[in-house]
Structures are given as C-alpha cells and as structure tokens.
C-alpha positions in Angstrom: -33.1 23.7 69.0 -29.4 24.5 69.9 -27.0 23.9 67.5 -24.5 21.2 67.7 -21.2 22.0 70.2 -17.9 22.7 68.0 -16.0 19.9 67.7 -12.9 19.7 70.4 -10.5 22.2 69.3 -7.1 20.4 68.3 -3.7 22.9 67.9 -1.8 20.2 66.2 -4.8 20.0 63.4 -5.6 23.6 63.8 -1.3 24.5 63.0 -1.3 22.6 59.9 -4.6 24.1 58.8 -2.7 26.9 59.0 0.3 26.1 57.2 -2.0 24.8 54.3 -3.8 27.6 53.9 -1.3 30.7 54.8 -0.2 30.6 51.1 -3.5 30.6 49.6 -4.4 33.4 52.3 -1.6 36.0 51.3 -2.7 35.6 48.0 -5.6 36.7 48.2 -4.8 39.3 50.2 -1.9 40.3 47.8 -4.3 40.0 44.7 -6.3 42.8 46.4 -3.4 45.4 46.4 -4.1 46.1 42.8 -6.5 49.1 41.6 -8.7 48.9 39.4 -6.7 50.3 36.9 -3.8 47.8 37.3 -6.2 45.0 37.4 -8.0 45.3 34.1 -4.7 46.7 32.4 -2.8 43.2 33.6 -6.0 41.3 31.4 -6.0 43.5 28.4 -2.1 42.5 28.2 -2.2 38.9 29.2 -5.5 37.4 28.6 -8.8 36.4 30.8 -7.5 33.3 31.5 -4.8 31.8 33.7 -1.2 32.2 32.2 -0.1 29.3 33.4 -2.8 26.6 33.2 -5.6 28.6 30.8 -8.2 28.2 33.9 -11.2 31.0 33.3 -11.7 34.0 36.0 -8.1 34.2 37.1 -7.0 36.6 40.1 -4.8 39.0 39.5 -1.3 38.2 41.3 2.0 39.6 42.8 5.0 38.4 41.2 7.5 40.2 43.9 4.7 40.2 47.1 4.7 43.8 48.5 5.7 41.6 52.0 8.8 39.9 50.4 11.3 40.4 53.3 14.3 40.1 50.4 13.0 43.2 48.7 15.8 46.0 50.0 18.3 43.1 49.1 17.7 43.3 46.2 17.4 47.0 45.9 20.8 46.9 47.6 22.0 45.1 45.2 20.5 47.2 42.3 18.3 44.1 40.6 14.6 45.9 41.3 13.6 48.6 39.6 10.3 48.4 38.3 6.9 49.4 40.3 5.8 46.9 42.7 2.5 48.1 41.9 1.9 48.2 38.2 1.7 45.5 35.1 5.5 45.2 35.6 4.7 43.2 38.7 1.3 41.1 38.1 0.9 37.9 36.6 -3.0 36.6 35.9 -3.4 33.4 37.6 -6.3 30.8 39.0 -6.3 30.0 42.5 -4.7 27.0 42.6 -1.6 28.0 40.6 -1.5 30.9 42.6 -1.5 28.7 45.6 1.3 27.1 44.8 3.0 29.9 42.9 3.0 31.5 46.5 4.3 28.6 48.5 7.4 30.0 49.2 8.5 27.1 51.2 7.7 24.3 48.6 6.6 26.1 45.5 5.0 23.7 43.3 4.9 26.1 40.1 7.2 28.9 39.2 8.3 30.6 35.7 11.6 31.8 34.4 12.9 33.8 31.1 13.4 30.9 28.9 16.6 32.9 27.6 18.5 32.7 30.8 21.5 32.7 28.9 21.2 36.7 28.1 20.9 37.6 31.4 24.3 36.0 32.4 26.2 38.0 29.4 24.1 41.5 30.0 25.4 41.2 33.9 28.8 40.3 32.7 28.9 43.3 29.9 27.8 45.4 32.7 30.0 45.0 35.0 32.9 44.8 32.2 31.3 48.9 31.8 31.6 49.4 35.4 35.5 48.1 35.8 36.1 50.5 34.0 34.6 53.3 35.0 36.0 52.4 38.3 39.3 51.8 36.9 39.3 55.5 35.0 37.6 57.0 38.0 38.8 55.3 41.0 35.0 55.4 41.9 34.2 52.3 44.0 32.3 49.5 41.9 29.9 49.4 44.7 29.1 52.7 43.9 28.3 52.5 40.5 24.8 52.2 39.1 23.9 48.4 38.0 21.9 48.1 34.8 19.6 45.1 34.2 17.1 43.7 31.6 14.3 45.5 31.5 11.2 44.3 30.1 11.3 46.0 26.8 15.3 45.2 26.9 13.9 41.3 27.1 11.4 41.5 24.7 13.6 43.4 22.1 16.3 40.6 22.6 13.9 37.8 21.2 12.8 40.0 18.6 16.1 40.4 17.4 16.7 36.7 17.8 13.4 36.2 15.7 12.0 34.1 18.5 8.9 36.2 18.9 6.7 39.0 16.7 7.1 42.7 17.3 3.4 42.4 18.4 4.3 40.2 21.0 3.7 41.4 24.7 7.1 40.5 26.1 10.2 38.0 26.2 9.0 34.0 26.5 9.5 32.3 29.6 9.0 28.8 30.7 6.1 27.7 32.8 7.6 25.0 35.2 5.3 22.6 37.6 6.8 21.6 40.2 3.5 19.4 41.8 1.0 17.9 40.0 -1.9 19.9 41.5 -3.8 20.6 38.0 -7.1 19.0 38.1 -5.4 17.2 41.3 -3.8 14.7 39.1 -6.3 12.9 37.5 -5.0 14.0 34.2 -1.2 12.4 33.7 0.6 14.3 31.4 -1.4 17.5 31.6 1.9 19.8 33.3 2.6 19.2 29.2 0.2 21.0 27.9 0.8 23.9 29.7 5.2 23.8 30.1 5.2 25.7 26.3 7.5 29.0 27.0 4.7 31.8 26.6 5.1 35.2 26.5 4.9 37.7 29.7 4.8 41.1 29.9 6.5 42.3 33.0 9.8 42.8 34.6 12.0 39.8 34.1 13.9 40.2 37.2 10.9 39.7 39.2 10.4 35.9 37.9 14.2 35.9 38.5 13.5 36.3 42.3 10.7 33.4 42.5 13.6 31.1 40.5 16.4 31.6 42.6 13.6 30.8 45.9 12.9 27.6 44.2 16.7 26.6 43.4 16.4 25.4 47.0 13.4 23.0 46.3 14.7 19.7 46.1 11.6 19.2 43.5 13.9 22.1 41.4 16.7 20.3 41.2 15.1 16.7 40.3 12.6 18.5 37.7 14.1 21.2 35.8 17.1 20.4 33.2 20.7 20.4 34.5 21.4 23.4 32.5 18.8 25.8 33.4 19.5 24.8 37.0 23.1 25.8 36.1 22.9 29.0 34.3 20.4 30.0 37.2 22.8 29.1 39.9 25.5 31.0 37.8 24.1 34.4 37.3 22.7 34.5 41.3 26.6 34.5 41.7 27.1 37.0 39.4 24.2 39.5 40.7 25.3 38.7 44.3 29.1 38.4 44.4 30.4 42.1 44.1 30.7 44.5 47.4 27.0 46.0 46.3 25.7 44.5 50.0 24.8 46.3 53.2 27.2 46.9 56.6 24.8 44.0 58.2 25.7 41.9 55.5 29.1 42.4 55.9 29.2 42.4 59.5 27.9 39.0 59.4 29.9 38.0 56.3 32.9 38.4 58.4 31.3 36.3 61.0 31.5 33.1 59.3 34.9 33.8 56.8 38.3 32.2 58.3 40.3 34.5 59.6 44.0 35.1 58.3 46.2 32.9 60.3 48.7 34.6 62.6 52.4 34.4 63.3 51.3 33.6 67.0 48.7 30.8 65.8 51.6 29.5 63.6 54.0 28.9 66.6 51.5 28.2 68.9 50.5 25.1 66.8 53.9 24.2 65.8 55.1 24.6 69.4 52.2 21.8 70.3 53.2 19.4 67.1 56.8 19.3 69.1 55.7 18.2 72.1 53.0 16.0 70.8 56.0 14.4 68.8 58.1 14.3 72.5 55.1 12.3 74.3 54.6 9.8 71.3 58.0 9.4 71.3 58.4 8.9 75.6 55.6 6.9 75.5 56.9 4.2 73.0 59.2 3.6 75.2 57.3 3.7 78.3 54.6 1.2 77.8 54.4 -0.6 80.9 54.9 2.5 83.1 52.2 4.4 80.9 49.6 1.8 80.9 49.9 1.5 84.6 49.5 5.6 84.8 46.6 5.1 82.4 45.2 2.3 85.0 45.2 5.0 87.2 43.8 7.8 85.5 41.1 5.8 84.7 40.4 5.0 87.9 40.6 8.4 89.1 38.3 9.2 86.4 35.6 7.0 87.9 35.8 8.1 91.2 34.9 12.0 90.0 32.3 10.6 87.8 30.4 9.7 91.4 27.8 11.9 93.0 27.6 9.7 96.1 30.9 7.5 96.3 31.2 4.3 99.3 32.1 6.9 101.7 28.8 8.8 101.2 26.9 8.9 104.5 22.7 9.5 105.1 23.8 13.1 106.0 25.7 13.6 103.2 22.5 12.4 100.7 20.0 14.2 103.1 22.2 17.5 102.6 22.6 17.2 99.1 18.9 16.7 97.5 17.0 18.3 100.2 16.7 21.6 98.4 15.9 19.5 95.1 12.4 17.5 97.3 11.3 20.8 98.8 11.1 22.5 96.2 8.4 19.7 95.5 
C-alpha cells in the first residue's frame, strides 16, 4: 500500500517552523564543537546536571557561539581573551535552557556575575593605569593593552570578599529567567528555585556578552532589578566609549554625528530669519491682497494637480496611456 501524500506544503507555516527551531538547531550544532576532552572537563568542573535548572544529561554549550558576528568587536575592543574552545567558554545546560539561552532575539534565560559592581571599578582602575601611560608616553590610549577580569581575577575577588570558599570553582553569578519555559509552566514559582547566584567557572566577560544582548529584551528591563539593569548599561559605556573601535566604525560613527556648524550655515540661516521676518511683517499688512494671491495660488495648484484637465481631448488620453495598455 502507498503511503499517505505529504500534507500541502505551507511557507508561511514552514518560516516559523523555522524560526522556532533555528535556536535549538545552532545549539546543537554548537554543542558538538567541543572534543572530548573539553566536554568531560566542562562536567568534572560543573556538575552532570544542568547549571541552570539541575535537569540530568545536560549538553555541553557555547557561552560566546564560535558564529557570534560581534566577536572581532570585541576583540577590537580588547574584552575577549579567553579560548573559544576550552572550559573558559562552555556552560552545561539541558535542552530547553539551552534553547532559550540561544535565542538571541528574545532570550528567555541568561546569567550574569552577580558582582557587577567590580567589573565597573576594575575598567575604571584600568583605564585610570592607561591615562597615564598615555599621558607620560604620549602613546595613544587606543593603543594601549586593556586588562579585564579574568576568571581566576573573579573568583579571587569573592574570595577576598568571603562570599565563596577557596574550593569554590569560580565567581557567583545569577541565573535569570526571562520565560517561564521550565516544566512549560505548570510549576508557578519554580524560576525560584533555580534564580540562587551559583558558581561558574569560566570567563566572566563571556556571560557579560549574552547580558548586554539581553539589555535589549523588553522582558530584561521588566524582570531584572533596576540596578543590575543600571550598572549593566553603565559598564557597556565604559568598555565601549574610548577610541578602541575599528576605521568602519568610525567611518560610520561620523555618519550619524552632527556636524560642526559653519560660518556659512550661520548666515545662511540668519540671512532667511530676515526675510522671513520682512514677509510676516508685509503680509500683516497685506491681508486682503495676500488672501486674494493665495486664492490664486491655490487655484493654480489644482490645475497642476490634473493629469487630464477640461481641455483634455480623446487624442490627448489615447496618447498618453497607450504605452501603459500595450504593454498589457
């Protein structure tokens, strides 16, 4: 017996299969970019389970994908400078947080270093140490090496602060759900089970990258607190506001900065405020004689509004849209 025919093929179903799924596609594909070696190294650090929701045989997942179009941005800029390829870069997750996790679009889960505070003062010490150096050197800032947190500068930060253990795998961050996708919902409350900070072992700029993404999630900003939305927003300004960008960046900086007005633009304007100022003035006094040059205008206006006025003739319709029903 034949089989069945395939239903009728629809593109606008078929397009938002594919939007569904694209996320959950790449990650997989991502999660296979690991060795071996990288794999089972990520699960002796951080556990056989998901780090975010606890879930058993979790896959082993980008934090930075190795397709993230932003990455020589942000080598530009001096922010990335772990391996894309090692523990510094993988995060254990199930499928479904991993799902979302890669829904760059509308993330429904991301993580960030619960301390975002020391981040903001370690970028403003360092680029205190690099005024300087510029300053004594007349080196360009640009030009001067950027230092940021690693993951062993993190970890020894909340050690000192006596937040975690010295046997502690790395700095705590918070786990932040943006959707209720756990268990699709049918357990309220369960996001606050998991939204303890927990520890992680990789590089901290890396989770920086996936929170700056989701500062543009309108489910961000109605979530998470007002002040880590704040101290967020404030250190992507100070990471991204020296001259440490490309010549495409500034070439299309300059495309969308005023320009510096000019003498000429200056006189050019105030020459047209004068006679503005003249014609208000005439025509104050000039009301009858300007509403009957307005009556006129008006009607003048009409008339070259018309394709085919009263004195149109057959010919003149017959030569104007024969070309347009040949064509037909």
């Amino acid at each position: 017996i034949a089989p069945p025919p395939p239903p009728p093929y629809s593109r606008r179903s078929s397009a938002a299969h594919t939007m569904t799924t694209s996320s959950s596609g790449s990650s997989i594909a991502s999660s296979g970019l690991f060795s071996a070696a990288t794999k089972a190294e990520t699960l002796r650090i951080a556990g056989t389970t998901c780090w975010a929701c606890s879930t058993r045989a979790p896959e082993i997942c980008h934090v930075v994908p190795h397709h993230d179009p932003q990455i020589p941005v942000w080598e530009q800029a001096g922010l990335f400078i772990f391996n894309y390829k090692n523990t510094q870069n993988t995060i254990p997750l199930c499928g479904s947080c991993h799902n979302e996790f890669d829904m760059s679009l509308d993330p429904g889960y991301v993580f960030v270093p619960t301390d975002i505070q020391y981040f903001i003062d370690f970028e403003r010490r360092d680029r205190a140490r690099r005024e300087q150096i510029a300053t004594d050197t007349a080196v360009p800032l640009s030009a001067l090496s950027r230092q940021v947190p690693t993951s062993a500068d993190y970890k020894q930060h909340e050690i000192d602060s006596n937040q975690i253990s010295p046997t502690a795998i790395g700095g705590r961050y918070n786990r932040v759900f943006l959707k209720q996708f756990l268990h699709n919902g049918q357990i309220p409350g369960i996001e606050k089970t998991f939204s303890t900070p927990k520890e992680w072992h990789g590089a901290p700029l890396a989770s920086i990258r996936r929170a700056f993404a989701a500062l543009a999630s309108p489910r961000f900003f109605i979530i998470v607190d007002a002040g880590t939305h704040h101290m967020l927003e404030e250190l992507r300004q100070l990471y991204f506001s020296d001259d440490r960008i490309s010549s495409e960046q500034v070439s299309l900086r300059d495309v969308y900065r005023p320009q510096v007005q000019t003498s000429q633009k200056r006189q050019l304007e105030d020459q047209t405020n004068d006679e503005s100022g003249r014609y208000n003035k005439k025509a104050k006094h000039q009301d009858t004689g300007f509403a009957g040059t307005a009556s006129a205008a008006n009607q003048c206006r009409e008339h070259t509004d018309w394709v085919l006025g009263p004195e149109s003739t057959t010919n003149d319709v017959v030569r104007l849209y024969a070309p347009v029903f040949s064509s037909y």
